[in-house]
C-alpha positions as CSV (number, residue, x, y, z in Angstrom):
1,X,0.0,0.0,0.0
2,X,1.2,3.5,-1.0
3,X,1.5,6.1,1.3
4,X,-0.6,8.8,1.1
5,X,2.1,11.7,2.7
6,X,4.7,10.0,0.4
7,X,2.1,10.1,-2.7
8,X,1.8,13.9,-2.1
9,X,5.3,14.6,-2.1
10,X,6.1,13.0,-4.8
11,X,2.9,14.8,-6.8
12,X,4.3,17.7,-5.7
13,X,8.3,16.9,-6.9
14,X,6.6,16.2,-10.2
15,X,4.5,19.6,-10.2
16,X,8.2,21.5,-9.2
17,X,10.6,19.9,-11.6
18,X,7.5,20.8,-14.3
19,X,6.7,24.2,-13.3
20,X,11.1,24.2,-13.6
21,X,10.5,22.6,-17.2
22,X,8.1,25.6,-18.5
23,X,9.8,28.2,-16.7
24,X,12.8,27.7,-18.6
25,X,11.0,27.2,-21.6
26,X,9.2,30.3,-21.1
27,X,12.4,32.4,-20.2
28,X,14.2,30.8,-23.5
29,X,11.8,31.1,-25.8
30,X,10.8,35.3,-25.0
31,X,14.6,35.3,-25.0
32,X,15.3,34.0,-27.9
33,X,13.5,36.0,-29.6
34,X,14.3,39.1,-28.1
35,X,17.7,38.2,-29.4
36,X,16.6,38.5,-32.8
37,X,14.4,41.5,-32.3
38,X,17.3,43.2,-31.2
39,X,19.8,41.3,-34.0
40,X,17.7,42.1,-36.8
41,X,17.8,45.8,-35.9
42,X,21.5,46.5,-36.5
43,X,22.3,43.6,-39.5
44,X,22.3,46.9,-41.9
45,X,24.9,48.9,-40.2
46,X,27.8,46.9,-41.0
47,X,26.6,46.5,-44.7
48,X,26.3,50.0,-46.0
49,X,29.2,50.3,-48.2
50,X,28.9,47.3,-50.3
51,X,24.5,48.6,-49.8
52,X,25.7,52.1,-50.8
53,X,27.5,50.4,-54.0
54,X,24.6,48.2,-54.9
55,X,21.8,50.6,-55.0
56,X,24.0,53.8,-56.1
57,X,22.1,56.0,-52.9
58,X,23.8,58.0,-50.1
59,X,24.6,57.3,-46.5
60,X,21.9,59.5,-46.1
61,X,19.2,57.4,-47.5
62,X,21.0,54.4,-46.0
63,X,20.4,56.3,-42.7
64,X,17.1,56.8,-43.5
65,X,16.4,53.0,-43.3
66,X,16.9,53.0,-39.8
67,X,15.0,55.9,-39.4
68,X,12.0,54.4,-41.0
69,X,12.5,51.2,-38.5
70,X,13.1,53.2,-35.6
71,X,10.1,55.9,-35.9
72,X,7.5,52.9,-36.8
73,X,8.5,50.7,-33.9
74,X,8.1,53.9,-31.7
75,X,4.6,54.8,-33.3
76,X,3.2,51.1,-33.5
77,X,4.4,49.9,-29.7
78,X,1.6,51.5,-27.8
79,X,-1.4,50.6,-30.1
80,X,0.2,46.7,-29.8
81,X,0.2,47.2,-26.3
82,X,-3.2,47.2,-26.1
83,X,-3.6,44.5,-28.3
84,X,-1.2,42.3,-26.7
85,X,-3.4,42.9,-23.1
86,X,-6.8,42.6,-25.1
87,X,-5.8,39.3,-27.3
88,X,-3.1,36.3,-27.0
89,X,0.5,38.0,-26.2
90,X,1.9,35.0,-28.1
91,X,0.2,35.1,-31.0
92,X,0.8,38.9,-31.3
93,X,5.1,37.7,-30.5
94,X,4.9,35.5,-33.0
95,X,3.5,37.4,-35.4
96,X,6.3,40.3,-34.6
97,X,9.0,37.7,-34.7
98,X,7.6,36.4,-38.0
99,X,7.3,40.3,-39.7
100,X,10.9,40.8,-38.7
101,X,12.5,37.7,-40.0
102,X,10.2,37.6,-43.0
103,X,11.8,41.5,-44.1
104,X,15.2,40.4,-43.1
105,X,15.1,37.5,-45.8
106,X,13.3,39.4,-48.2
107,X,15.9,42.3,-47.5
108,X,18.7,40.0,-49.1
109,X,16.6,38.7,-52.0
110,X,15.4,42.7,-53.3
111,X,17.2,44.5,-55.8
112,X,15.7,47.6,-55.4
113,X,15.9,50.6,-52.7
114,X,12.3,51.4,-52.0
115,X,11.8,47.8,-51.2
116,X,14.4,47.7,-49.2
117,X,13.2,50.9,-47.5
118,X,9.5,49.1,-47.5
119,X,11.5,46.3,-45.3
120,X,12.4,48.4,-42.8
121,X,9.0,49.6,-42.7
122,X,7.8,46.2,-41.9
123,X,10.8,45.4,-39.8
124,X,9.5,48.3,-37.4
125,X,6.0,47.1,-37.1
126,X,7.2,43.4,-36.0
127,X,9.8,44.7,-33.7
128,X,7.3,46.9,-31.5
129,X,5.5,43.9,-30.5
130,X,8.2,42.4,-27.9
131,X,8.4,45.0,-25.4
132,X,4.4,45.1,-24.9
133,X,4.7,40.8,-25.0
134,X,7.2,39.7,-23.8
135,X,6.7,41.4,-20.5
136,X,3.0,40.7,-20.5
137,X,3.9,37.0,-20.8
138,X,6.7,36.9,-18.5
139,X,4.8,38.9,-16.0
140,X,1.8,36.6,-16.5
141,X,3.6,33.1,-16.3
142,X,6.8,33.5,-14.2
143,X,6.9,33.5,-10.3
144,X,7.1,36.9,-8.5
145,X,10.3,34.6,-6.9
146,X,12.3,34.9,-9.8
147,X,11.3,37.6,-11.7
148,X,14.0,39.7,-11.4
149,X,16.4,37.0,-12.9
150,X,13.9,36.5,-15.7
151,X,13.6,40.1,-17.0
152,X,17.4,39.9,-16.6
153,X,18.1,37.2,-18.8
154,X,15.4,39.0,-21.7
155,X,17.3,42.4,-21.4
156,X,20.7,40.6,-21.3
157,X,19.9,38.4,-24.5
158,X,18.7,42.1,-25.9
159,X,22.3,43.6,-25.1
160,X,23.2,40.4,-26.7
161,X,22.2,40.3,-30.1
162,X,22.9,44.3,-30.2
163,X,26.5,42.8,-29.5
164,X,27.4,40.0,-31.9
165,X,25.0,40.7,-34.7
166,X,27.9,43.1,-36.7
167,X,30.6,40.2,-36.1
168,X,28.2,38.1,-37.4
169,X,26.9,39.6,-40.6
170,X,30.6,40.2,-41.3
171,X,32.1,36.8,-41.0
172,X,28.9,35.5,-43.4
173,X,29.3,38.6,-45.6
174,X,32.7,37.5,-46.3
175,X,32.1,34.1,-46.8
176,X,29.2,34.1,-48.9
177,X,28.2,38.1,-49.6
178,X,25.5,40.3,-48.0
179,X,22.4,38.6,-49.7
180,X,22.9,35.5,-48.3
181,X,24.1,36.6,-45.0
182,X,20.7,38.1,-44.4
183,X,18.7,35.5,-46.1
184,X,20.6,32.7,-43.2
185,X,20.2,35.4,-40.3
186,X,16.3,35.8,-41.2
187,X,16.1,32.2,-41.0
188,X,17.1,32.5,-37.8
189,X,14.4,34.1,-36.5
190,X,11.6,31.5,-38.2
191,X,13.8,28.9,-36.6
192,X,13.0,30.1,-33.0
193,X,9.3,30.9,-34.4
194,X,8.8,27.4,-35.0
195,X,9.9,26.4,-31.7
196,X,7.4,28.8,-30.4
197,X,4.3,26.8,-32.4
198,X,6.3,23.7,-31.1
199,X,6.6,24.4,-27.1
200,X,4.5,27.4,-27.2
201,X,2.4,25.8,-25.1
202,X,3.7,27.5,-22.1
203,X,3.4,30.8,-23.5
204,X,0.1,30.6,-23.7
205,X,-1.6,32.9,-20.7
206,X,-5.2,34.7,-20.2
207,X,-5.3,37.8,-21.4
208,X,-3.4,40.6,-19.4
209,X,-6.6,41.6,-17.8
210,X,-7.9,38.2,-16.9
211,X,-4.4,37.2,-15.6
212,X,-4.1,40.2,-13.1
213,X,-7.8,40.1,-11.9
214,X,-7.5,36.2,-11.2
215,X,-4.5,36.6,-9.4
216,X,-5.9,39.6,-6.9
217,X,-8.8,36.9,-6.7
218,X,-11.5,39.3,-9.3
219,X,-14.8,37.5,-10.7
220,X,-18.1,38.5,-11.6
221,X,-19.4,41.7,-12.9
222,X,-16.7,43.6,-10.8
223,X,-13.7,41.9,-12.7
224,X,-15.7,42.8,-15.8
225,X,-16.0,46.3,-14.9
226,X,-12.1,46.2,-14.2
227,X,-11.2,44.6,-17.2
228,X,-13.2,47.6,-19.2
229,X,-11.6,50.0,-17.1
230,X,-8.3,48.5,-17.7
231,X,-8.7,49.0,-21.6
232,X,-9.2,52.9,-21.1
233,X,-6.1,54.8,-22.5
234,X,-6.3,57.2,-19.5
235,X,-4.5,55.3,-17.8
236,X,-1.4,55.9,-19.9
237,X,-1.6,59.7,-18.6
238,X,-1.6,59.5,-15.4
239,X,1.4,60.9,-13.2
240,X,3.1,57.8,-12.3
241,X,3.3,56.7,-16.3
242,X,4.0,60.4,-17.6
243,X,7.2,59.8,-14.9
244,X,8.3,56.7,-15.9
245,X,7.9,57.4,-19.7
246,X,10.4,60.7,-18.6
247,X,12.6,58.1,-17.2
248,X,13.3,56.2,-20.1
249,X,13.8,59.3,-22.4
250,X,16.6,60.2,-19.9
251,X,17.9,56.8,-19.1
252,X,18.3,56.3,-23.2
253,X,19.7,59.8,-23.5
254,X,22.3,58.7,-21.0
255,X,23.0,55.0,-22.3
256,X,22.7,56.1,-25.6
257,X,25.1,59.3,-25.7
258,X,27.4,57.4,-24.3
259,X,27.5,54.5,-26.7
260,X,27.7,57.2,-29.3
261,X,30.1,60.0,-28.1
262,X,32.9,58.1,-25.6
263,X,35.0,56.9,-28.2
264,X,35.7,60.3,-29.4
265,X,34.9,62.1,-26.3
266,X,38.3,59.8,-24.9
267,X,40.5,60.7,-27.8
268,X,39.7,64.4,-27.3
269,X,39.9,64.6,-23.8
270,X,42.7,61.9,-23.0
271,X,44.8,61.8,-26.1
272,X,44.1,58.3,-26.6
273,X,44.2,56.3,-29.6
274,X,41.1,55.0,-31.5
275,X,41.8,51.4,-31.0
276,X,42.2,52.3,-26.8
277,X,39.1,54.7,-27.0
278,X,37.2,51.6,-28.9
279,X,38.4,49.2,-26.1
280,X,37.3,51.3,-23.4
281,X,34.0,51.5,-25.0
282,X,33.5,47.5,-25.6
283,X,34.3,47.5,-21.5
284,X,31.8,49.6,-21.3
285,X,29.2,47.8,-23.3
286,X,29.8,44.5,-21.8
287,X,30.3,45.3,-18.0
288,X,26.5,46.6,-19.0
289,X,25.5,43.3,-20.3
290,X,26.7,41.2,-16.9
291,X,25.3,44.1,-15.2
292,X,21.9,42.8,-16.1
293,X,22.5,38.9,-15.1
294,X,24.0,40.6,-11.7
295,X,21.0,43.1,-11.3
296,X,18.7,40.1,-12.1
297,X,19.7,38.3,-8.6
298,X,19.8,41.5,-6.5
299,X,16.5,42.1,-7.8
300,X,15.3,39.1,-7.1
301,X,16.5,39.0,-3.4
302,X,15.2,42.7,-2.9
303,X,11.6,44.9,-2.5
304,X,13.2,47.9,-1.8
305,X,14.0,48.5,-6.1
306,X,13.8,52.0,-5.4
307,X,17.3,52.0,-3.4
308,X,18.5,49.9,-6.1
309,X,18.1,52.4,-8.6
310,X,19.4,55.2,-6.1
311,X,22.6,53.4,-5.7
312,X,23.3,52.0,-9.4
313,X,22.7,55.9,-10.5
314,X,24.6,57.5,-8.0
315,X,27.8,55.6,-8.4
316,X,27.4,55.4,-12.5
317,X,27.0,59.2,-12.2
318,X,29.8,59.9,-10.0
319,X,32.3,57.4,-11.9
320,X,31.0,59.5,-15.1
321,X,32.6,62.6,-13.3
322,X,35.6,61.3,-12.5
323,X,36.0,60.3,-16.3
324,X,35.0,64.0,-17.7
325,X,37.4,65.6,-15.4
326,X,39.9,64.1,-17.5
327,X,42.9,64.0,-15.0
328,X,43.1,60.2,-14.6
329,X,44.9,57.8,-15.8
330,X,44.2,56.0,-18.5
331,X,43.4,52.8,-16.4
332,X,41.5,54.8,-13.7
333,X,39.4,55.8,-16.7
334,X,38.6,51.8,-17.8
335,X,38.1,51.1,-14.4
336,X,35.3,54.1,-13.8
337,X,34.1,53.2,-17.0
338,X,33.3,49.8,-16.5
339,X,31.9,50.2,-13.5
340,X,29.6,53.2,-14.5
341,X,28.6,50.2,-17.2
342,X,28.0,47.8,-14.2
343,X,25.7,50.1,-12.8
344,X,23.6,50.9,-15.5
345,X,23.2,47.1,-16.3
346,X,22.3,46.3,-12.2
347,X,19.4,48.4,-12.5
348,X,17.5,47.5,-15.3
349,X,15.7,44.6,-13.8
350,X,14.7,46.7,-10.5
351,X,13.5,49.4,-13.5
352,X,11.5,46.9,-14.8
353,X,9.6,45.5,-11.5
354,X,8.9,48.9,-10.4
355,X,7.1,49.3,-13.7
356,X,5.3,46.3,-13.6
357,X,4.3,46.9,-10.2
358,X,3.1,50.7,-11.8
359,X,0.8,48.9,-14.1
360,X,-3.0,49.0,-13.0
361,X,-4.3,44.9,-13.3
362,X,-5.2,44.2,-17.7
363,X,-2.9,46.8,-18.2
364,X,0.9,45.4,-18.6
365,X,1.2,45.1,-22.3
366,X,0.2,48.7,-23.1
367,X,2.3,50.5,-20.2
368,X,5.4,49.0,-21.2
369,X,4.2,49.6,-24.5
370,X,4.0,53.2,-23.6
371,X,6.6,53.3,-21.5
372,X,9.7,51.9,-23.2
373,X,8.5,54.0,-26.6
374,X,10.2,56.5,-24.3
375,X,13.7,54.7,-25.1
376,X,12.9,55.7,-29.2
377,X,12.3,59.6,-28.3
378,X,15.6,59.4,-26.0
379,X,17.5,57.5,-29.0
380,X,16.2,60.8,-31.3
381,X,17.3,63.3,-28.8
382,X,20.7,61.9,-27.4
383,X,22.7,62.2,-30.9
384,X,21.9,65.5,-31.9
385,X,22.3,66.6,-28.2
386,X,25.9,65.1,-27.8
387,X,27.0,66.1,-31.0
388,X,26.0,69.9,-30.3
389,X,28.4,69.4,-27.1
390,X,31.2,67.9,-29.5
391,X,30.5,71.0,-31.9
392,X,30.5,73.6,-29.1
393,X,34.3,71.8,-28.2
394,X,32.8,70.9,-24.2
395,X,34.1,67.3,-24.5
396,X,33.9,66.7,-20.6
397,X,29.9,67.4,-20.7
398,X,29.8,64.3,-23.1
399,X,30.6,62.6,-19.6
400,X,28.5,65.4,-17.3
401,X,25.3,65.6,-19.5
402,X,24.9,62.0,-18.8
403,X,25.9,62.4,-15.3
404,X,23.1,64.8,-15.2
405,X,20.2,62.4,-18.1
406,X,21.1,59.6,-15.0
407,X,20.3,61.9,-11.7
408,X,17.2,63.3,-13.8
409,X,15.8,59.8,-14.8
410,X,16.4,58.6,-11.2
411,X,14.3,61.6,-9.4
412,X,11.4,60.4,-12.3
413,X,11.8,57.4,-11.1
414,X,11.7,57.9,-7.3
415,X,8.3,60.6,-7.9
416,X,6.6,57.7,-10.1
417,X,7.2,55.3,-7.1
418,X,5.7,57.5,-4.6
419,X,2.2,58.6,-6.7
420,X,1.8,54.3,-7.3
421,X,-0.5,53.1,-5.1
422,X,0.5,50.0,-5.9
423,X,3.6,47.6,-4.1
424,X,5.8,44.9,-5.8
């Protein structure tokens, strides 16, 4: 005779090592394809001259290309965002994942411009589905345990496609010429799309509304009445989402800035060679990258995000000062560099909590819609702000403005906590 007590616990070993199974699934497949979102974005870059040979145009209109991606994604995200909390968040990331890789191939088999530029077009529309999805499913499916670690691991596989996607297009550029290279990298993306209709299983979640509302324990004609509330764009214009939309433009105008501008900020300001300016930068990047698998854990272990963000800010904006007062050493300059870097990676998971924890119930998909559109109108501002300061020959404000962007988005940040009446 089995034993009932033994019977349960092993019941309940099974449920755990399954919830384990989908978690991961879950975590790998939104990953995964936030990789590519993020890939697909900058496979152009690296190809503009032989581009710029093929279809006899300008940088310019080359430049316009990612203009046309950029501006649509920022323009499409919110509407999605509503859709992705009003209908099936995977069927609306698949979709996305399936408009991006679709242009990318197509992008390698056109021979004109204007298709090319209609690409991009598309390419925009698919990529402003992740933000409002993927956080609507994570949010929906993962445990409030390890949540933090999960919106880690989407950001960091983000930073990572961002970081090998020009090696990449590169080494298959030389080896078999730009056509094909895109043609394999779109494939890519339907690859990890048909593992999403394979395992997608676990993706699959109520709609935002119904997810929220069953978890604070809603039925009845009161959920309904929340659930039509939570489909009122109001909501978008309230103080604490206003705040937190500021944050991001000024987060992004820092981050952003920075990418742009340190490599000849350092050479100006240090003397440095390119190739020691470019290495400093990659430190940068990368020290950002970990900085999101570290913030991840401390997130995790944490409810106070608030001090998380007060400390990651503070010490990024102080090493940023050291670096534009440009009397130390070369290595003292690495050093502050990487660890501003570190900083700004650490806090991105807290960022994202405290904006989920911002979000009324139903309403996930469309306020990170709304609120991470503010990283497209910081990524318009930042380059045409730091390359004023370049013109006007005030190299160390390269280093203070975003010293300044970080202490700005931080005090947005801290206001939009305090007008939430809601607690993580």
């Amino acid at each position: 005779m089995i034993d009932e007590t033994e019977t349960g616990m092993t019941v309940a070993a099974a449920d755990r090592k399954h919830g384990l199974s989908d978690r991961t699934k879950i975590i790998g497949l939104v990953s995964s394809g936030h990789f590519f979102a993020h890939f697909y974005v900058i496979v152009l870059p690296p190809l503009f001259p032989l581009l710029q040979s093929e279809f006899g145009v300008s940088y310019s209109a080359l430049g316009l290309l990612l203009t046309v991606s950029s501006v649509t994604t920022g323009l499409v995200q919110v509407p999605v965002g509503f859709l992705v909390d009003r209908f099936s968040a995977r069927r609306l990331l698949m979709i996305g994942l399936g408009l991006m890789s679709g242009a990318i191939v197509l992008s390698g088999l056109t021979s004109s411009y204007y298709t090319l530029l209609a690409m991009m077009l598309i390419l925009g529309a698919g990529n402003s589905v992740f933000h409002p999805a993927d956080y609507a499913i994570l949010s929906a499916r993962i445990d409030n345990a390890v949540i933090g670690r999960a919106f880690s691991f989407h950001t960091f596989s983000g930073h990572l496609g961002w970081a090998i996607a020009p090696t990449i297009m590169i080494t298959l550029t030389a080896l078999w010429g730009w056509r094909p290279a895109l043609v394999i990298v779109g494939f890519g993306g339907f690859f990890v799309l048909g593992a999403m209709l394979l395992f997608g299983r676990v993706l699959e979640e109520r709609t935002s509304v119904e997810a929220d509302l069953a978890a604070q324990g809603e039925d009845g004609r009161d959920a309904k009445a929340k659930t039509t509330g939570s489909l009122d764009p109001r909501v978008l214009f309230t103080k604490p989402m206003l705040l937190l939309f500021s944050y991001m433009i000024m987060a992004s105008i820092a981050g952003i800035g920075l990418n742009s501008f340190t490599v000849v900020a350092l050479v100006d300001l240090y003397a440095t060679s390119l190739d020691s300016a470019s290495v400093v930068l990659t430190v940068f990047l990368s020290c950002s990258a970990f900085g999101v698998l570290l913030g991840g854990i401390i997130a995790d272990r944490t409810k106070r995000h608030d001090l998380v963000l007060i400390v990651g800010f503070c010490i990024s904006a102080g090493a940023l000062l050291f670096v534009g007062s440009s009397f130390l050493p070369l290595l003292a300059v690495t050093l502050s560099i990487a660890l501003a870097g570190l900083m700004q990676g650490a806090i991105r998971p807290s960022r994202d909590i405290m904006v989920r924890s911002a979000a009324p119930p139903g309403s996930v998909g469309k306020v990170f819609g709304f609120v991470t559109s503010g990283m497209n109108v910081g990524g318009a501002i930042a380059p045409l702000l730091f390359g004023w300061i370049m013109d006007q020959g005030q190299t160390p404000w390269i280093f203070y403005s975003a010293a300044v962007a970080m202490m700005l988005a931080l005090a947005a940040a801290l206001l939009a906590r305090s007008r939430t009446a809601s607690t993580y």
